[in-house]
LUMMARVO-589952 format. One line per field, with one value per atom (N, C-alpha, C, O, CB): residue in three letters; z, y negated, x. Coordinates in Angstrom, 1 decimal. Each point is the difference from the previous one (the first is absolute). Glycine has a CB too. Layout:
BEGIN
rest (ALA  ...) $
up (Z  ...) $
north (Y  ...) $
east (X  ...) $
***
This chain:
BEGIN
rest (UNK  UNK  UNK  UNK  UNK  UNK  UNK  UNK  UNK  UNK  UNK  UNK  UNK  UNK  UNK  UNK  UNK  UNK  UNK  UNK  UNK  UNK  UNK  UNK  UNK  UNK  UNK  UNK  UNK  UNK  UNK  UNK  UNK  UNK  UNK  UNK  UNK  UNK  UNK  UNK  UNK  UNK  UNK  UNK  UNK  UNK  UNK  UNK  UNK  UNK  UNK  UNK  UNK  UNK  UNK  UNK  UNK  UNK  UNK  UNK  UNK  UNK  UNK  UNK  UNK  UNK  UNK  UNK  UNK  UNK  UNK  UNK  UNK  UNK  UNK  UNK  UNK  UNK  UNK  UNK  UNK  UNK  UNK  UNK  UNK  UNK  UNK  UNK  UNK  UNK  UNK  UNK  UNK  UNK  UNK  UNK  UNK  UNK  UNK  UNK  UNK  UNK  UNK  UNK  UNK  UNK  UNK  UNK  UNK  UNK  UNK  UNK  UNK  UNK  UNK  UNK  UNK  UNK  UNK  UNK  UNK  UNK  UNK  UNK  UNK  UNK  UNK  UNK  UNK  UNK  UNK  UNK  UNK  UNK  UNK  UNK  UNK  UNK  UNK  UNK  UNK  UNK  UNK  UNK  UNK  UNK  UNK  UNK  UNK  UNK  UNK  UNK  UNK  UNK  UNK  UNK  UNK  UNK  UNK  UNK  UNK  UNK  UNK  UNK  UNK  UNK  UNK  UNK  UNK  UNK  UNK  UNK  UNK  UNK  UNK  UNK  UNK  UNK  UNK  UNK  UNK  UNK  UNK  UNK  UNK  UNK  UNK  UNK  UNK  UNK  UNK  UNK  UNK  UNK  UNK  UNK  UNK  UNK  UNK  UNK  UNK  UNK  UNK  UNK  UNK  UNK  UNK  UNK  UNK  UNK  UNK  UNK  UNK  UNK  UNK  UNK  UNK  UNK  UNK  UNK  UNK  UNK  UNK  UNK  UNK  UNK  UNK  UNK  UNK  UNK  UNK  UNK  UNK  UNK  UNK  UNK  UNK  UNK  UNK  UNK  UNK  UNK  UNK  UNK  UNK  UNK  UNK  UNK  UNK  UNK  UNK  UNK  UNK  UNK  UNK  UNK  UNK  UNK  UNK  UNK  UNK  UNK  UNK  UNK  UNK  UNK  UNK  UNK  UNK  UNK  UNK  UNK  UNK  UNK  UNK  UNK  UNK  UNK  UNK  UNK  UNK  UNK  UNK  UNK  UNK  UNK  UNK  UNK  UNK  UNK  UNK  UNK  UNK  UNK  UNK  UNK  UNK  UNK  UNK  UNK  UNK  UNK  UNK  UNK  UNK  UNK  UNK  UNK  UNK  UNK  UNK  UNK  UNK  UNK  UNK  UNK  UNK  UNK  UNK  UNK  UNK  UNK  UNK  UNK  UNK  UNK  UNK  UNK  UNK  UNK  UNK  UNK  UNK  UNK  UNK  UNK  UNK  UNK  UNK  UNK  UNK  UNK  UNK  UNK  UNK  UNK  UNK  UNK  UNK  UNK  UNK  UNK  UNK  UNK  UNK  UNK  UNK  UNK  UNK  UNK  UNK  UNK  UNK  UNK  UNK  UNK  UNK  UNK  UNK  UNK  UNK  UNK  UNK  UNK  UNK  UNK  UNK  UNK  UNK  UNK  UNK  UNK  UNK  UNK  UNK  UNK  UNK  UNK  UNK  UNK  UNK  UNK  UNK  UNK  UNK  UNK  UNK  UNK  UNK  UNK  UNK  UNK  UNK  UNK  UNK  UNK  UNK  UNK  UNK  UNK  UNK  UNK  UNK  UNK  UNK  UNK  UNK  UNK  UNK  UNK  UNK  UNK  UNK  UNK  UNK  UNK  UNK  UNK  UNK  UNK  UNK  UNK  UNK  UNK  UNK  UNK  UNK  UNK  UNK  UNK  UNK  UNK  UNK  UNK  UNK  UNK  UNK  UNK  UNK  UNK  UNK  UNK  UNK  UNK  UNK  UNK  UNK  UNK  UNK  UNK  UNK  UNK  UNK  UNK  UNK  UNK  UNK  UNK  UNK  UNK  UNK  UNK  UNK  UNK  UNK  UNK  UNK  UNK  UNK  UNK  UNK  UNK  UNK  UNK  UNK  UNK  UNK  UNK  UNK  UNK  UNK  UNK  UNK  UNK  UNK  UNK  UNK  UNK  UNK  UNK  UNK  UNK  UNK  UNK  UNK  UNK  UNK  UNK  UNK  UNK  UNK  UNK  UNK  UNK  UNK  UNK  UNK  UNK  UNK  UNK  UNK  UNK  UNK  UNK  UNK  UNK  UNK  UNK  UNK  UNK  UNK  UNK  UNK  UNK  UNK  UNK  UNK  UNK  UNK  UNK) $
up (106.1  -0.6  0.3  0.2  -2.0  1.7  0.8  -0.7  0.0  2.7  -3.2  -0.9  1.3  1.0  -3.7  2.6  0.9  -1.3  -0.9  3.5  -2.7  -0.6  0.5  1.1  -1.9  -0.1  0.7  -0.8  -1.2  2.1  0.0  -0.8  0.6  0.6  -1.2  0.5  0.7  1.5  1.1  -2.7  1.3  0.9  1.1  0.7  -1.4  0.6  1.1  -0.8  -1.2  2.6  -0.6  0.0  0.3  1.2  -0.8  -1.0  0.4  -0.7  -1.0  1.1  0.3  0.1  -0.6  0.6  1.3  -2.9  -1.0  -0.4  -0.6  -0.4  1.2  -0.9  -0.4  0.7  0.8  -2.8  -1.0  1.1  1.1  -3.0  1.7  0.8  1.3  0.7  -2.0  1.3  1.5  -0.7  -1.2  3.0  -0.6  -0.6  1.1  1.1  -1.4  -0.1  0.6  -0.4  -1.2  1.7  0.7  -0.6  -0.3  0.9  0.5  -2.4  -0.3  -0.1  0.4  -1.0  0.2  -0.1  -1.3  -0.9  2.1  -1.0  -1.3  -0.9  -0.2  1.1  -2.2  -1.1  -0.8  0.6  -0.3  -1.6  -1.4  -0.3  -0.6  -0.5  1.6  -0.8  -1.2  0.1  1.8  -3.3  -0.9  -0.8  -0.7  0.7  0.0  -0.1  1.3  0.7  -2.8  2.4  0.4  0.6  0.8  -2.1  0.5  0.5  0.0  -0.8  0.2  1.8  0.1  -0.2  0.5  1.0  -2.0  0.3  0.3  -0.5  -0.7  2.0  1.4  -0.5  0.1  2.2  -3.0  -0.4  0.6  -0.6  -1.6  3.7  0.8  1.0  1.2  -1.6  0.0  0.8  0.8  -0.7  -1.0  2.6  1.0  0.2  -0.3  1.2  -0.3  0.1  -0.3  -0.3  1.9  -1.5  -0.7  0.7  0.3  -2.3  2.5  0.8  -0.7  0.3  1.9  -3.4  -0.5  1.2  0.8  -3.3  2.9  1.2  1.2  0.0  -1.6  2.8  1.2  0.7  -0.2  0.2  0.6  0.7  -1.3  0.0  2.7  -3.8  -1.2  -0.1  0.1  -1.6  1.3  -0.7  -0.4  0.6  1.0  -3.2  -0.7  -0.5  -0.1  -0.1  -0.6  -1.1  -1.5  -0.7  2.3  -1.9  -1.2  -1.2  0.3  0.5  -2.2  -0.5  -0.8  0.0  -0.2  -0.6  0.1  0.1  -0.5  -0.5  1.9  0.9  -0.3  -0.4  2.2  -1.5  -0.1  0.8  0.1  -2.7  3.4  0.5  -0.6  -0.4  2.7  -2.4  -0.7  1.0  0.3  -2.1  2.2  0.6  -0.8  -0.9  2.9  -1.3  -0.3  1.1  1.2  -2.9  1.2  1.1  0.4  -0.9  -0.3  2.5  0.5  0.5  0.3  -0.3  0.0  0.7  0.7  1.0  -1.5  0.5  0.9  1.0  0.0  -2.0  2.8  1.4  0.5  -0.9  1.8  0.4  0.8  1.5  0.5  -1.9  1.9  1.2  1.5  0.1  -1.4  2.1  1.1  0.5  -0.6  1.0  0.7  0.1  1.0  1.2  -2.4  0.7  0.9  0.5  -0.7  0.1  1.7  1.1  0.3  1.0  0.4  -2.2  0.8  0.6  -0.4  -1.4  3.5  1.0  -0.1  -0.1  1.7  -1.5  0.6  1.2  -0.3  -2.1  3.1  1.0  0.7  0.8  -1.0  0.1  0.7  1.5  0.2  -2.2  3.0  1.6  0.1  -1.0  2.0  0.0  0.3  -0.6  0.5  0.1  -2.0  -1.1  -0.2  -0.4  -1.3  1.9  -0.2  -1.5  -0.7  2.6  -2.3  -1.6  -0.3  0.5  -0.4  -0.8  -0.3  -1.5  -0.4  3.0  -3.2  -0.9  -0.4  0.2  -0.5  -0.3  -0.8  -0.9  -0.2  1.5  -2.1  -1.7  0.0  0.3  -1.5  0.8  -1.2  -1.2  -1.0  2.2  -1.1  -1.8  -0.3  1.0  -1.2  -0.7  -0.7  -1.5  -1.0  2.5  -1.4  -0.9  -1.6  -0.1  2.2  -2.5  -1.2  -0.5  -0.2  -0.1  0.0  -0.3  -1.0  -0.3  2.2  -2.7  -1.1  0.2  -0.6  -0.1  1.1  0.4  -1.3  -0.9  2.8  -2.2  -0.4  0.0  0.8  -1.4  -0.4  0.4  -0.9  -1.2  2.4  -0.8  -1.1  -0.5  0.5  0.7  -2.6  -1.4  0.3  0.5  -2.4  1.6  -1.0  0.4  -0.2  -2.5  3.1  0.1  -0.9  0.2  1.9  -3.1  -1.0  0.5  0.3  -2.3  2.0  0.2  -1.0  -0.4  3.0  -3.1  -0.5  -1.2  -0.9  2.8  -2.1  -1.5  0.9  -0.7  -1.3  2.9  0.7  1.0  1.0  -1.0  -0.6  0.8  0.8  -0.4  -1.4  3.3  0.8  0.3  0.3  0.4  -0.9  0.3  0.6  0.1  -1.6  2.1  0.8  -0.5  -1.1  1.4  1.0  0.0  -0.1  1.1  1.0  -3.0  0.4  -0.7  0.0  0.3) $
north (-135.2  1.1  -0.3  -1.1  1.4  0.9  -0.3  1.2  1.0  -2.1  1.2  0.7  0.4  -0.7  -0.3  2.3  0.1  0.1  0.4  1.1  -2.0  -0.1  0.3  -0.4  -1.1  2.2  -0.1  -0.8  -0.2  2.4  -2.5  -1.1  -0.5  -1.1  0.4  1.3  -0.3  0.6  -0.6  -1.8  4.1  0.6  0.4  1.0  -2.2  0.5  -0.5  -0.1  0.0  -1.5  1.6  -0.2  -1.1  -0.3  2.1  -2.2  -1.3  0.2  0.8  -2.4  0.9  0.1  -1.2  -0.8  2.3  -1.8  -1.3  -0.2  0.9  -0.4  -1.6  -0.2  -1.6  -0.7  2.5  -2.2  -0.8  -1.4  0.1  1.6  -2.8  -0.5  -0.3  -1.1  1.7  0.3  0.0  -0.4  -0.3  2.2  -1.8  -1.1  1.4  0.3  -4.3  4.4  0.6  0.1  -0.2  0.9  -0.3  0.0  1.3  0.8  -2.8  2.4  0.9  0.4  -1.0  0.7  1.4  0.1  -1.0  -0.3  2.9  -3.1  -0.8  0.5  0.7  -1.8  0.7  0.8  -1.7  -1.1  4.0  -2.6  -0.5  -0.7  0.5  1.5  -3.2  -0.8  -0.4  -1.2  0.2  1.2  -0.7  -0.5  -1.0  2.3  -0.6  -0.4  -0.2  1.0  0.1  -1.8  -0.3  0.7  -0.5  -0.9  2.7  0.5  1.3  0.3  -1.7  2.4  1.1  1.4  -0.2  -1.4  2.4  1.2  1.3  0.7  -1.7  1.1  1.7  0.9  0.1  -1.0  1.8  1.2  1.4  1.1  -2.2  0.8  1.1  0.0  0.0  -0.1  0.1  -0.2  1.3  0.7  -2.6  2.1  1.0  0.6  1.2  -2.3  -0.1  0.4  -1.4  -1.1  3.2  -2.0  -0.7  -0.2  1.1  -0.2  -2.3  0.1  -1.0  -1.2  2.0  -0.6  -0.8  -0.3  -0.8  1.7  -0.5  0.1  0.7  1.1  -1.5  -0.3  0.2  1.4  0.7  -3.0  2.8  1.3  1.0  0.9  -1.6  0.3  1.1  -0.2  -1.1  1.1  1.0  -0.4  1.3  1.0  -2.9  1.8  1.2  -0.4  -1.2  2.1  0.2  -0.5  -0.2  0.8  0.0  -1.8  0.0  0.9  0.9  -3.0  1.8  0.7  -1.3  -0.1  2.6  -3.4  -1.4  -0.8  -0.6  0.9  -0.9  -1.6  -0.5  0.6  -0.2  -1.9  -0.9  -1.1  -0.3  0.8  -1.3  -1.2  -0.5  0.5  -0.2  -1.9  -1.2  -1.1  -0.7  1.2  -0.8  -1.1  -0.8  0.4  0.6  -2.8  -0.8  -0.6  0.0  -0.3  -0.1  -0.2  -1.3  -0.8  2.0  -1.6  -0.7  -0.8  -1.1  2.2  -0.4  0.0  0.2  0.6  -1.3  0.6  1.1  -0.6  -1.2  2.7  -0.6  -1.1  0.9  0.7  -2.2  1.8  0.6  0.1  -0.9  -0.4  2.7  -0.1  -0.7  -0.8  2.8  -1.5  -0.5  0.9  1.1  -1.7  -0.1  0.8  0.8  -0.4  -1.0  2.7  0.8  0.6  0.6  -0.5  -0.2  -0.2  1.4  0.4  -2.7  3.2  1.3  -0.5  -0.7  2.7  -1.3  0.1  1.3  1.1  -2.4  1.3  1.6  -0.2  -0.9  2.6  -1.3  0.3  1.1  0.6  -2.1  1.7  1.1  -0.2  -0.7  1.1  -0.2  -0.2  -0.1  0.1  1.3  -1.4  0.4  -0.3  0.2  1.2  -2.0  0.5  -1.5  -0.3  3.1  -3.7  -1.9  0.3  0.0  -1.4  1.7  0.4  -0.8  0.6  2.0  -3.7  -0.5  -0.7  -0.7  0.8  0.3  -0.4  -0.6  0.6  1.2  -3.2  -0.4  -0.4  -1.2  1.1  1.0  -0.4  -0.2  0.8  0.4  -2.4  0.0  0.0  -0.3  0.1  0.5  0.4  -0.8  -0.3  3.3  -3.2  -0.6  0.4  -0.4  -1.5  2.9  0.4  -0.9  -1.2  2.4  -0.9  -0.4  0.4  1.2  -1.4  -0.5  0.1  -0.7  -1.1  1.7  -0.1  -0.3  -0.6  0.8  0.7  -2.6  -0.5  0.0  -0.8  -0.7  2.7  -0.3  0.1  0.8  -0.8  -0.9  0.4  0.7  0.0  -1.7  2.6  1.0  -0.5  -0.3  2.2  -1.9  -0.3  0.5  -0.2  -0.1  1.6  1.2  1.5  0.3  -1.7  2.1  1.4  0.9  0.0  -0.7  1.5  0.7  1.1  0.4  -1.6  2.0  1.4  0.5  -0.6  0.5  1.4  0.5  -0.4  0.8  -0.5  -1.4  -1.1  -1.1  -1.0  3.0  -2.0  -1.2  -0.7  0.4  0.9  -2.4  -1.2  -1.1  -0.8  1.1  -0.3  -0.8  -1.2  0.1  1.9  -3.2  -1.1  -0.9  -0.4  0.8  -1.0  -1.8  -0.8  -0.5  0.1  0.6  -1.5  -1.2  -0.6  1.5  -1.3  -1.7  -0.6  -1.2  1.1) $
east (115.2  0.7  1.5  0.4  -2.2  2.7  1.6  0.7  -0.7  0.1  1.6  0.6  0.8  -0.1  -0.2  1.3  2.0  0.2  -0.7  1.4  0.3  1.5  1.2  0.5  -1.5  1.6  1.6  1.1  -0.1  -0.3  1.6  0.6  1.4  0.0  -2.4  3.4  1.4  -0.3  0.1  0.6  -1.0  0.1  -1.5  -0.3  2.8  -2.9  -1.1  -1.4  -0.1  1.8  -2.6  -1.4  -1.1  -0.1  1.0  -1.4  -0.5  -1.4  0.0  2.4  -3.7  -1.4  0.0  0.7  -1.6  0.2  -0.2  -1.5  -0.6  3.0  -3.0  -1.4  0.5  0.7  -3.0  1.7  -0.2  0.3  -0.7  -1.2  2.7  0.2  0.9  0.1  -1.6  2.2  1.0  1.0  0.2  -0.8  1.4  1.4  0.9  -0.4  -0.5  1.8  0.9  1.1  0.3  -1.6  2.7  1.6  0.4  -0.3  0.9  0.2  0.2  1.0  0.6  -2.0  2.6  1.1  0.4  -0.8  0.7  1.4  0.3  0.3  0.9  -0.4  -1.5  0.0  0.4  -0.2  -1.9  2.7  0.8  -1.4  -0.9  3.0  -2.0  -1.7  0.3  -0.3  -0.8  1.8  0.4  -1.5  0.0  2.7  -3.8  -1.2  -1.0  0.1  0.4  -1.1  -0.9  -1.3  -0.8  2.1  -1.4  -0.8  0.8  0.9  -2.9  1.3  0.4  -1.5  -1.1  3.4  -2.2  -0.8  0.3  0.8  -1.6  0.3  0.2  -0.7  -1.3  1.4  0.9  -1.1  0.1  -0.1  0.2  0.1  0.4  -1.2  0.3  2.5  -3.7  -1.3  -0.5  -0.8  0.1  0.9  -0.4  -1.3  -0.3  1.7  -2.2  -1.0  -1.3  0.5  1.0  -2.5  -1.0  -1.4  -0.6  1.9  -2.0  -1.0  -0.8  0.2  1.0  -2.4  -0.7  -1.0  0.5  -0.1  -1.4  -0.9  0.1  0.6  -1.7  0.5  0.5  0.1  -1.1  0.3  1.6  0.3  -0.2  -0.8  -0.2  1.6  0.2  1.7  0.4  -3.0  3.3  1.6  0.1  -0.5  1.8  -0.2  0.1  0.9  0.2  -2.0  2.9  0.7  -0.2  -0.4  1.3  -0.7  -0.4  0.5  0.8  -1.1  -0.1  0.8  1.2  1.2  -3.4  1.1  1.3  -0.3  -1.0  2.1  -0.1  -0.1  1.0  1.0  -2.1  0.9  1.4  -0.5  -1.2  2.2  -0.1  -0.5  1.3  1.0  -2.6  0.8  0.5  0.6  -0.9  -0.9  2.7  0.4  0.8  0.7  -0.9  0.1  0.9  0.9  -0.3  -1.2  2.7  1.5  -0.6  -0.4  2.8  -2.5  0.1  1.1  -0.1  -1.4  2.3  1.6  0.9  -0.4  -0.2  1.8  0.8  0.9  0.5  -0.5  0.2  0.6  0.9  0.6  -2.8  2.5  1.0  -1.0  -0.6  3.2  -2.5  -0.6  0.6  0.9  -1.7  0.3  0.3  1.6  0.3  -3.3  3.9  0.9  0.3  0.2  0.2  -0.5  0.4  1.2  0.9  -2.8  1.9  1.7  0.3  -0.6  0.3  1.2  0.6  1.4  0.9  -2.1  0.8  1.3  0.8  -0.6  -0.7  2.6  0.1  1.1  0.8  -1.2  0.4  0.8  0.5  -0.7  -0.2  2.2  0.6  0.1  1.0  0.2  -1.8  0.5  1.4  0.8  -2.7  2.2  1.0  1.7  1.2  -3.4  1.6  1.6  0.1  1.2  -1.5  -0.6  0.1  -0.2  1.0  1.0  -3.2  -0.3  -1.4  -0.9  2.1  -1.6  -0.9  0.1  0.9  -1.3  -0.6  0.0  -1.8  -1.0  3.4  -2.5  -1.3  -0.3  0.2  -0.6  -0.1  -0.6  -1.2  -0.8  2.1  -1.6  -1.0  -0.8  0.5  0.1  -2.0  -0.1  -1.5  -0.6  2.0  -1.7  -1.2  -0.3  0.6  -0.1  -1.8  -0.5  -0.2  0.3  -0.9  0.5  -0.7  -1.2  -0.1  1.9  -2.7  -1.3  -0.6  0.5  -0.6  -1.1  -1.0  -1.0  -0.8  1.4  -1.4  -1.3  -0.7  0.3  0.5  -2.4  -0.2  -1.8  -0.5  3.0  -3.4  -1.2  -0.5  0.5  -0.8  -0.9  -0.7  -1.2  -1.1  1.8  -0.2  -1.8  -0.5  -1.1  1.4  0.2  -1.4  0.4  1.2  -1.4  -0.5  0.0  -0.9  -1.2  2.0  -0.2  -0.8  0.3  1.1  -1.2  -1.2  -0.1  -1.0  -1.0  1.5  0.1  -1.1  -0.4  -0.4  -0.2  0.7  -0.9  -0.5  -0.4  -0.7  0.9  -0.8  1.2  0.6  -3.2  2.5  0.8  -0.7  -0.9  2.3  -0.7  -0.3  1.1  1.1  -2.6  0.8  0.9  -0.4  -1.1  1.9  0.5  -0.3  -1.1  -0.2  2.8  -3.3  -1.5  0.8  0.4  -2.5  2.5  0.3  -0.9  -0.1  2.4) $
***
């Protein structure tokens, strides 16, 4: 089973378990819940929207991405300029996904 979620813009496919980075959101608690749930896949080659869902994650932690290098250059005029930037991100993993009344959660 694999919930979408959306979440600082973007789209991301989640089942009970994964560990993913997310836009950097304010962890002042520990756990977070996504109640912007898209769409919904209890059993295989079925997906629908629910009517209410939430997935449950906990912060793993937060880091800075990799860095990415913008050039620009004017030809001709001796014009160069390079910045770089490094995101910010949310690492975290997913408990529980409730849909419906029925909650699915991490085998540990």
């Amino acid at each position: 089973m694999y919930a979408v979620i959306r979440t600082g813009g973007k789209q991301y496919r989640v089942a009970p378990g994964d560990v993913l980075k997310i836009e950097s959101v304010s962890a002042d608690q520990n756990t977070l819940e996504f109640a912007d749930v898209l769409a919904f896949s209890g059993d295989a080659g079925s997906l629908a929207k629910p009517s209410s869902a939430k997935v449950t994650a906990e912060v793993v932690g937060q880091g800075r991405g990799q860095k990415v290098l913008v050039f620009h250059l004017k030809r001709k005029k001796q014009y160069k300029k390079l910045q770089g930037h490094r995101q910010n991100f949310t690492e975290v993993r997913i408990k529980s996904i409730e849909a419906d009344g029925v909650t699915y959660s991490d085998k540990k």
